[in-house]
C-alpha positions in Angstrom: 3.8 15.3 9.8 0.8 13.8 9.5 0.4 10.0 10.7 -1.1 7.2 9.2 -2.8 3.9 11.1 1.0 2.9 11.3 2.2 6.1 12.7 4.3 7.2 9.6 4.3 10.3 7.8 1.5 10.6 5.2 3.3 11.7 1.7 1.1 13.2 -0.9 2.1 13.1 -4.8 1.4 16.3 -6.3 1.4 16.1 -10.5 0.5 19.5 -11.9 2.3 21.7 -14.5 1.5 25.0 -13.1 3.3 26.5 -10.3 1.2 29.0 -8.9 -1.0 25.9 -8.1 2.0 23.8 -7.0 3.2 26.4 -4.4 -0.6 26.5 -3.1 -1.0 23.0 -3.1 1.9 22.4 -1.3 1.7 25.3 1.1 -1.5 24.1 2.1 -0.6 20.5 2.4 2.5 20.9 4.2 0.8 23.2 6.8 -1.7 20.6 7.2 1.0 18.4 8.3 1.5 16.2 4.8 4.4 15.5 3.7 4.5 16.4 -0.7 6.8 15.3 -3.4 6.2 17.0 -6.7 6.1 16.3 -10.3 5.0 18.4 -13.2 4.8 15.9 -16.0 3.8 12.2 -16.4 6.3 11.0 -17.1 8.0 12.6 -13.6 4.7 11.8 -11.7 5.5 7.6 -12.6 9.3 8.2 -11.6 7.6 9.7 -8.0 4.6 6.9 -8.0 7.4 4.0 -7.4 8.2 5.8 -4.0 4.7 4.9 -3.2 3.1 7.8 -1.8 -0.1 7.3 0.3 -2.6 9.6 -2.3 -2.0 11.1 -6.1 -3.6 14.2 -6.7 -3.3 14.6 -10.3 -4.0 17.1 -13.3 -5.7 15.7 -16.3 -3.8 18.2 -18.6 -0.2 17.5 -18.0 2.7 17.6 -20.6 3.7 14.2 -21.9 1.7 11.5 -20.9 -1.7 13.0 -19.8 -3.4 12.4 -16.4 -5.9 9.6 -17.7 -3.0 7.8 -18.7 -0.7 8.0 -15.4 -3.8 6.9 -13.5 -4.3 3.6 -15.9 -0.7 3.2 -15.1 -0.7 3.5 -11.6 -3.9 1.4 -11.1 -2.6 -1.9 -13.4 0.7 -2.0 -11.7 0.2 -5.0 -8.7 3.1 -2.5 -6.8 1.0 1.0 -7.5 -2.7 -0.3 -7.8 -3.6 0.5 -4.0 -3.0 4.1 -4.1 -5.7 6.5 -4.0 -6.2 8.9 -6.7 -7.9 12.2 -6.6 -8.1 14.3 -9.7 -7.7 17.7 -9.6 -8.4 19.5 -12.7 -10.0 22.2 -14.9 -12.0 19.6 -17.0 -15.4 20.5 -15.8 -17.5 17.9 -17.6 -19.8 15.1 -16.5 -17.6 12.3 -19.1 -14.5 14.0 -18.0 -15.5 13.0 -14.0 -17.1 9.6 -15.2 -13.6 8.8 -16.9 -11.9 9.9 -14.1 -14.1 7.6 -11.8 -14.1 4.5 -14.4 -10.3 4.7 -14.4 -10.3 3.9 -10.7 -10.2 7.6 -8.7 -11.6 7.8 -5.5 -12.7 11.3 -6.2 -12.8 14.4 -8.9 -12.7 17.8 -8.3 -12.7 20.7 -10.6 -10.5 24.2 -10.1 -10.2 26.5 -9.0 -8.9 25.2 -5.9 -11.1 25.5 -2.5 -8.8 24.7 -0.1 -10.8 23.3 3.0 -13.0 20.9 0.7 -9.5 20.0 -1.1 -8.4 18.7 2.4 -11.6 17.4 3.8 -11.7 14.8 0.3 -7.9 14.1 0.7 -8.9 12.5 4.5 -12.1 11.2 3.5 -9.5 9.2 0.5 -6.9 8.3 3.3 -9.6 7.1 5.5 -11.2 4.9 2.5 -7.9 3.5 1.8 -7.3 2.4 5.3 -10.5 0.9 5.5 -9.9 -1.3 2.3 -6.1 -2.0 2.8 -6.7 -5.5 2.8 -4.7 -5.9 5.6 -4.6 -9.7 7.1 -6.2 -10.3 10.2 -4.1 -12.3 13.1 -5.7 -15.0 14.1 -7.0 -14.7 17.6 -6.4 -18.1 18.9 -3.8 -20.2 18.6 -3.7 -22.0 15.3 -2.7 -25.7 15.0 -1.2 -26.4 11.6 0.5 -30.3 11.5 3.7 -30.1 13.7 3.3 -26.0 14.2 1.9 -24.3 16.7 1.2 -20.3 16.3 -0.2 -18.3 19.3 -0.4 -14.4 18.1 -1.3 -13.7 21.9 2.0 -14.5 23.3 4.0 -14.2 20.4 5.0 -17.8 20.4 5.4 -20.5 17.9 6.0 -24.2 18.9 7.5 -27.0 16.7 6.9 -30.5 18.2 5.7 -29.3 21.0 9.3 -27.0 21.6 9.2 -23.5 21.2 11.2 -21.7 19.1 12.3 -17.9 18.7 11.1 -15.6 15.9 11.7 -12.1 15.3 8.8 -10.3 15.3 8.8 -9.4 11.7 9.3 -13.4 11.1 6.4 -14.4 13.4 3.9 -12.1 12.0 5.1 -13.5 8.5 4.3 -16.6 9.8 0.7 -15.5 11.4 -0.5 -14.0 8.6 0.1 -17.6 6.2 -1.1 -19.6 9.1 -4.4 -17.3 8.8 -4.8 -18.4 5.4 -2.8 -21.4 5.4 -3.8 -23.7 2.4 -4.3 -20.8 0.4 -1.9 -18.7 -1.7 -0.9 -15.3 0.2 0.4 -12.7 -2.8 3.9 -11.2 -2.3 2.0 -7.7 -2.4 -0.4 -8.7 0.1 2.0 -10.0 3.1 4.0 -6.8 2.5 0.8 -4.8 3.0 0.1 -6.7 6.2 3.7 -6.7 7.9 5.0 -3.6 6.8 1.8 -1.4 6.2 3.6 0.1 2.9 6.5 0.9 4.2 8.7 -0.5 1.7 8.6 -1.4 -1.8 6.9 -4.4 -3.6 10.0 -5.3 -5.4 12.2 -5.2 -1.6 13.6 -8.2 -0.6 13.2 -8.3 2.7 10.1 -10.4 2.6 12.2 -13.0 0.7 14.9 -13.0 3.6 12.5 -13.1 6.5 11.0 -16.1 4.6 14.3 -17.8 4.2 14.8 -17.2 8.1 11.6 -18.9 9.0 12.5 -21.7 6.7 15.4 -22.2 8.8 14.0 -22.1 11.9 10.9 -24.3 11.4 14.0 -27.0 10.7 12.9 -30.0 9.4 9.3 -28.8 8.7 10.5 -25.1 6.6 9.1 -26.6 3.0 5.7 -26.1 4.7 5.9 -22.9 3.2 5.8 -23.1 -0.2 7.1 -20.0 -3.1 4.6 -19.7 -5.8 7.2 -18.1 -8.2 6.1 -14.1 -8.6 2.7 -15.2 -6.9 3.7 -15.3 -3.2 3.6 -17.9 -0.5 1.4 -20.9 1.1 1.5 -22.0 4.1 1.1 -26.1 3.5 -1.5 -27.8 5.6 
């Protein structure tokens, strides 16, 4: 499979009706080392969207809900938004691309199907994306927040002066508030940073490791604060 700055497998969401052009696409994907998931419809193509695939490469002409509308879909839901979109279609015109573009696709390209460019735009998307993940940066030195001390070099936190044990998921939970500490950190945004996309928005997990921390900060765990369906801050 194909690996992504996190060493999973790249998955790409294919949405077209036709399946001569299915088997291609996914012959040629697949031998390219992508993982592909499949939908022929719309409405199938959101069902397969919440699985959070790393690109779309969608039809515009698709039964049910067209492609203009799965990608309007895709790019207002918080969970969906950072997934790139290429279209893929036999809509040739210069308003049909502009649409395409103004709904949010990184790139449109017409049929029939030229294989080698069709790849080199899907890594020139995945590349894009990984540039502007949003990812938030460790701090580099040790950051001093009240009682807390947070040293991403070591891995280390101390608590009046005493150093306590996190799990590595917890510290970098931990790091990546204290990097913006004062500030609100979205819920989307953390998961983005710990677990590069590797589980869903609406997982709990974040909300466990957070209740973990809590615990072992002791006295000092309502310095992280829940902004109800916002996300966390890191009091200073």
């Amino acid at each position: 499979m194909k690996a992504g700055k996190n060493g999973d497998s790249r998955t790409i969401l294919v949405v077209d009706d036709d399946p001569d052009i299915v088997m291609l696409l996914r012959y040629n994907l697949e031998k390219s080392g992508y993982g592909v998931s499949i939908a022929v419809n719309g409405n199938e193509a959101m069902d397969e969207v919440r699985h959070l695939p790393d690109l779309v490469l969608l039809d515009v002409m698709l039964p049910g809900l067209d492609g203009w509308e799965v990608a309007r879909r895709i790019k207002t839901d918080q969970r969906t938004r950072h997934i790139p979109i290429v279209f893929l279609t036999a809509k040739t015109s210069e308003v049909d691309e502009i649409t395409g573009l103004g709904i949010g696709a990184v790139d449109y390209l017409t049929k029939p199907i030229r294989v080698k460019r069709l790849l080199a735009r899907i890594e020139s998307a995945l590349r894009l994306a990984d540039a502007n993940a949003g990812v938030l940066p460790m701090p580099h030195e040790p950051v001093t927040i009240g009682p807390l001390t947070i040293d991403v070099r070591n891995y280390s936190v101390r608590v009046d002066g005493t150093e306590v044990q996190f799990a590595k998921k917890e510290f970098e939970i931990l790091a990546c508030l204290a990097s913006r500490a004062g500030q609100i950190v979205g819920r989307e945004e953390l998961i983005r940073s710990v677990w590069r996309n590797t589980i869903d928005p609406a997982n709990r997990s974040l909300d466990v490791h957070i209740t973990k921390i809590r615990q072992k900060l002791g006295a000092y765990g309502n310095a992280i604060e829940t902004l109800k369906r916002v996300g966390y801050r890191l009091k200073t």
